[in-house]
C-alpha positions in Angstrom: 0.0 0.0 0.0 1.4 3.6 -0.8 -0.8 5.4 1.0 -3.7 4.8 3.3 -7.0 3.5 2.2 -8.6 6.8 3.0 -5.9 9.0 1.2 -6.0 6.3 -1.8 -9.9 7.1 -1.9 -9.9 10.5 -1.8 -7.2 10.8 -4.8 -9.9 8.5 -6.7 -13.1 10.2 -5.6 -11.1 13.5 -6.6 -10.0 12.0 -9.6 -13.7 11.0 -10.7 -15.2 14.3 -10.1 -12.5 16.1 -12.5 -13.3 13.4 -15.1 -17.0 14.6 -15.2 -16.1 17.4 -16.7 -16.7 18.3 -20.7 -13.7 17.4 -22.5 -12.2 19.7 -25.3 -10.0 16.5 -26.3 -12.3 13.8 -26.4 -15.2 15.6 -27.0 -16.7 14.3 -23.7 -19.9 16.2 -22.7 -20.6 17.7 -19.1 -21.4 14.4 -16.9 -22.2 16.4 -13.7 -25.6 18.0 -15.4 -28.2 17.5 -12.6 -28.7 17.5 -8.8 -29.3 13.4 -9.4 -25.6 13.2 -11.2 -24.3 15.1 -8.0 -26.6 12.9 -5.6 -24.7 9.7 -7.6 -21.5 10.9 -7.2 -22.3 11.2 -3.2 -23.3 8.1 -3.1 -21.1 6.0 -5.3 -18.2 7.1 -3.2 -20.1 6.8 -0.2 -19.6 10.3 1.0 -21.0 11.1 4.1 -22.5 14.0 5.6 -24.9 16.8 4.2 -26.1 17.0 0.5 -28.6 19.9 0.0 -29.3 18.7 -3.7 -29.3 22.3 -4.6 -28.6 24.3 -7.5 -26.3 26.0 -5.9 -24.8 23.2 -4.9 -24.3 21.6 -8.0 -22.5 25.1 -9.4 -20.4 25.1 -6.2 -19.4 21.3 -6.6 -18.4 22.3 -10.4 -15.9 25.1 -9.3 -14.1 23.1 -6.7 -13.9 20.5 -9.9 -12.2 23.5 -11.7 -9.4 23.7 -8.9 -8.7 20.2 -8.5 -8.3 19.7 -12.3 -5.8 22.6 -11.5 -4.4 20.6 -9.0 -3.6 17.7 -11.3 -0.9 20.2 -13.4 1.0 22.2 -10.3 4.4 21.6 -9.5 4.9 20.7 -5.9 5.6 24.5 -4.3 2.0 25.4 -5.9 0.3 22.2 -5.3 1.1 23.1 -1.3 -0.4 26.8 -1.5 -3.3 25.3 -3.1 -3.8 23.0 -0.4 -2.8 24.9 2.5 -5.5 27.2 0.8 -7.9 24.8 0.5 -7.3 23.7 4.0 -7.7 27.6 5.5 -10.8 28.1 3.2 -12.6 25.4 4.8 -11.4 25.8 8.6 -10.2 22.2 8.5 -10.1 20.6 11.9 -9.0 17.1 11.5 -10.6 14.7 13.5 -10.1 10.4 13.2 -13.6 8.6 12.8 -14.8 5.0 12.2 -17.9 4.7 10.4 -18.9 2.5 7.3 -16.3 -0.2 5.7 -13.6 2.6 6.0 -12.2 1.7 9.8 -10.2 4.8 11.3 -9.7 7.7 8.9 -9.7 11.2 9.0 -12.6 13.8 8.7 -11.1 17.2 8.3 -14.1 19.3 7.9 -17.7 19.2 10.0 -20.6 17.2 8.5 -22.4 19.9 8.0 -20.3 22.5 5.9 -20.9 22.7 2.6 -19.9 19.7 0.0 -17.8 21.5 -2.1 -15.8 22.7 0.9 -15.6 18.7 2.1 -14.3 17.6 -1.2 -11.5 20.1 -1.7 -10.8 19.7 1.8 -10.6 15.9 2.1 -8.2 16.4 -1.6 -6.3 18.7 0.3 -5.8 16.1 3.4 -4.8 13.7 0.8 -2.5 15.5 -1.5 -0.8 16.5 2.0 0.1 12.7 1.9 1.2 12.7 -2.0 3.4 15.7 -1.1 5.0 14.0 1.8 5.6 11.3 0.3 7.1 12.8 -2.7 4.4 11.2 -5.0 3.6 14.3 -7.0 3.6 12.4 -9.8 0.9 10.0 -9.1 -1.0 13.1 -10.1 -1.3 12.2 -13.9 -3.2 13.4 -17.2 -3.9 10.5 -19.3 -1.3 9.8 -22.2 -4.0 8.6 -24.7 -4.4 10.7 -27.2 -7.3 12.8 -27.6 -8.3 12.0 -23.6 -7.3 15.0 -21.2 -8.9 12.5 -17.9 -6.7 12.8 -15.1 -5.5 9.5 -13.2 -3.9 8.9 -9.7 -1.1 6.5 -10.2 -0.9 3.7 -7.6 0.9 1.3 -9.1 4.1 0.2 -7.2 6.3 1.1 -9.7 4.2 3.8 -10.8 3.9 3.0 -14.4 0.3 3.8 -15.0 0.1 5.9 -17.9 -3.8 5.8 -18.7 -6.9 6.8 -17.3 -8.4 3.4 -18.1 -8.4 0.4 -20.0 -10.2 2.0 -23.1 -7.5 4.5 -23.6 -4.6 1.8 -22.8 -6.5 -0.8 -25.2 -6.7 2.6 -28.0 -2.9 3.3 -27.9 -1.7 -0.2 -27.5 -3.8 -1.3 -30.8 -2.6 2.2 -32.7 0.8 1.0 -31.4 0.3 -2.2 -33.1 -1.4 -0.9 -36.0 2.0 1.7 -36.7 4.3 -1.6 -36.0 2.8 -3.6 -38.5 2.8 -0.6 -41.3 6.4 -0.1 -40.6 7.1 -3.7 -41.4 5.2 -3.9 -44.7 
């Protein structure tokens, strides 16, 4: 294990939420549209806490989205501003709990603050992991081209290079496809 299940989580669930957004490089629509694609999200990675299933929270979910994709591209000095930032913006207190499958992990915000807040707060508790461990570059983009996803790398010898296994089986057939050419 790299890093601890909740850290490991939190890159993911952070990693998912970026990956709803439209895509200029592979043409990906919006896939947060709807109060019901936010109340999914919560649910599939069995957040916990308050959801309003507002409008405004939707829009506020979508700019903390904006700033983790962000996230994904800083070097390491501005990766820690943004979470120290992060961290001050939502008066993190951390605090270990025990609740679901999870065992002992970290809360670092209230229940009740806002979920945009949580979720850039609990990346921000999780990059501070990345960081310290010098793992800044488990923070990937996906190589495929035409796919701008972003991955967190958690392989032991941290060779993954795509966001799944449609854009590793894409460039590993074009890959093929260019061998055999060059051979004819």
């Amino acid at each position: 294990m790299l890093f601890t299940h909740d850290t490991d989580l939190m890159l993911q669930c952070a990693a998912a939420l970026v990956n709803t957004a439209p895509s200029d490089a592979s043409g990906e629509p919006e896939r947060l549209l709807s109060q019901d694609d936010l109340y999914r999200y919560f649910h599939s990675w069995q957040y916990t806490g308050a959801l309003l299933g507002t409008e405004a929270e939707l829009q506020e979910v979508r700019a903390i989205r904006s700033r983790l994709r962000r996230a994904w591209q800083l070097d390491t000095e501005a990766l820690v501003a943004e979470v120290n930032l992060l961290l001050q913006e939502g008066r993190a207190l951390p605090q270990l709990v025990n609740h679901s499958d999870l065992g002992w992990h970290v809360h670092a915000t209230r229940a009740d603050q806002p979920f945009a807040v949580r979720i850039g707060v609990e990346f921000a508790v999780a990059a501070i992991d990345v960081i310290r461990a010098d793992g800044i570059n488990r923070l990937r983009v996906c190589e495929a081209d035409g796919c701008d996803d972003v991955l967190v790398d958690l392989s032991k010898n941290r060779s993954k290079r795509f966001c799944g296994t449609t854009c590793g089986n894409r460039e590993n057939v074009a890959a093929y496809r260019a061998r055999q050419r060059a051979a004819d």
